[in-house]
N, C-alpha and C positions, 0 to 999 in steps of 0.2 A: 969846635964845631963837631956835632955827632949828626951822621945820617940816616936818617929813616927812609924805609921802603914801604910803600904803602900798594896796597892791590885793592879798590873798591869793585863792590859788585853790584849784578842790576838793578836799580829801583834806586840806589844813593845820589844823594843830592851834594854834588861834586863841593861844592864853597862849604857847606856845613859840616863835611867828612873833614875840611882842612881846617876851618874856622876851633874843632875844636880840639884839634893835634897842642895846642901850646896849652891846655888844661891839662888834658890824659897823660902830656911828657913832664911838668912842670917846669914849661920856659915860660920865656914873656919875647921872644922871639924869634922867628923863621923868617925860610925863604923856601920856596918852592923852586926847584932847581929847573924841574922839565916834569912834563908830563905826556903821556898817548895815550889812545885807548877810543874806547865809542860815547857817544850820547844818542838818544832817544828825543831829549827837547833840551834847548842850548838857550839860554839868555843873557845875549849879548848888547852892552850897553856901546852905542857906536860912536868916535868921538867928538864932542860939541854935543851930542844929546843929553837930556834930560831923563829919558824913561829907555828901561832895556827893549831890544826887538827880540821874540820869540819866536826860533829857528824849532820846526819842527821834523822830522826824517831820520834815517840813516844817518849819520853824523860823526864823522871820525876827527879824533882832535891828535891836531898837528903838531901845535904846540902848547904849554903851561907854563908860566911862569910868574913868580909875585914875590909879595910880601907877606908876613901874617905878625901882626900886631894884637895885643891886649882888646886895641878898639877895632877890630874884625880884621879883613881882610882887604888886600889891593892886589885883586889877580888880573893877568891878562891871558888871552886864549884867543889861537886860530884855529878855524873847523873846515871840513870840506864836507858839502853834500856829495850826494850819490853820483852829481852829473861831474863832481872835481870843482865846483865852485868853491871859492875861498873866502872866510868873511872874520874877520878879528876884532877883538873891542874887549870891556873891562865885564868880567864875571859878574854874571847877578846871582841870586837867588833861585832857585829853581834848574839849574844845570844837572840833569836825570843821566845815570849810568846806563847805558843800553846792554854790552856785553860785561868790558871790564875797561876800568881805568886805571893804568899805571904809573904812580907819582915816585919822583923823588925829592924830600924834603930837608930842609940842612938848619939843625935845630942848635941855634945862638945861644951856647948855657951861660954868655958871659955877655950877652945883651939884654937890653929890655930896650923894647920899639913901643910907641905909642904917638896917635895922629894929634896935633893940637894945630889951631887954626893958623894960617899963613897970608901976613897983609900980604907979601906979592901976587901970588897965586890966585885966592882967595878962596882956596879948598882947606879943608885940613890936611895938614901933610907928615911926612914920618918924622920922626922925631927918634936920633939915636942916642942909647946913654950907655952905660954900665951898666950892668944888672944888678940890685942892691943884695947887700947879705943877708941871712937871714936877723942879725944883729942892729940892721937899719943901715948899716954902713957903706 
């Protein structure tokens, strides 16, 4: 396992600064350890929903943590508004850096993650292997 530190700044769109950490490093696997830092507009998907809700304000995120797989990302995040409210669910798209976001990432060189579909569940779900050589092996 090797760790990375990550510092995003204003205007970054939180899931796609980490979606593309396993290109830039050449893994095919992570995790997202922890993360803090602000947002500006948070899109949180809440659980049993369908479509993310879009938290707009002051926004400081309490917690991070996920996966990052080949087929994107499975993050989770708690936020608190301005007033201390507190609201958590699965990371969408659109999650806006306000000041700064600080992550730490724990990048799998001997893994490879990927989602394929799950009769129980009936989500795709992760899927752990070995990470192939370059030799195919």
């Amino acid at each position: 396992m090797q760790t990375l530190p990550l510092r995003l700044a204003p205007g970054q769109d939180l899931r796609s600064v980490l979606e593309a950490v396993l290109t830039e490093h050449g893994v095919s696997a992570a995790f997202v350890l922890q993360g803090i830092g602000s947002l500006s507009l948070a899109q949180l998907r809440f659980a049993g929903a369908k479509q993310a809700t879009e938290l707009r304000g002051d926004l400081e995120i309490l917690t991070l943590a996920g996966s990052l797989s080949v087929d994107g990302a499975h993050l989770h995040m708690t936020v608190a508004d301005a007033q201390g409210c507190v609201l958590g669910g699965h990371v969408a798209p659109g999650c806006i850096v306000r000041a700064t976001a600080e992550l730490l990432v724990a990048l799998l060189t001997e893994h490879r993650f990927v989602r394929e579909p799950d009769a129980v569940s009936g989500f795709d779900e992760l899927v752990i292997a070995p990470r192939r050589r370059p030799d195919g092996i």
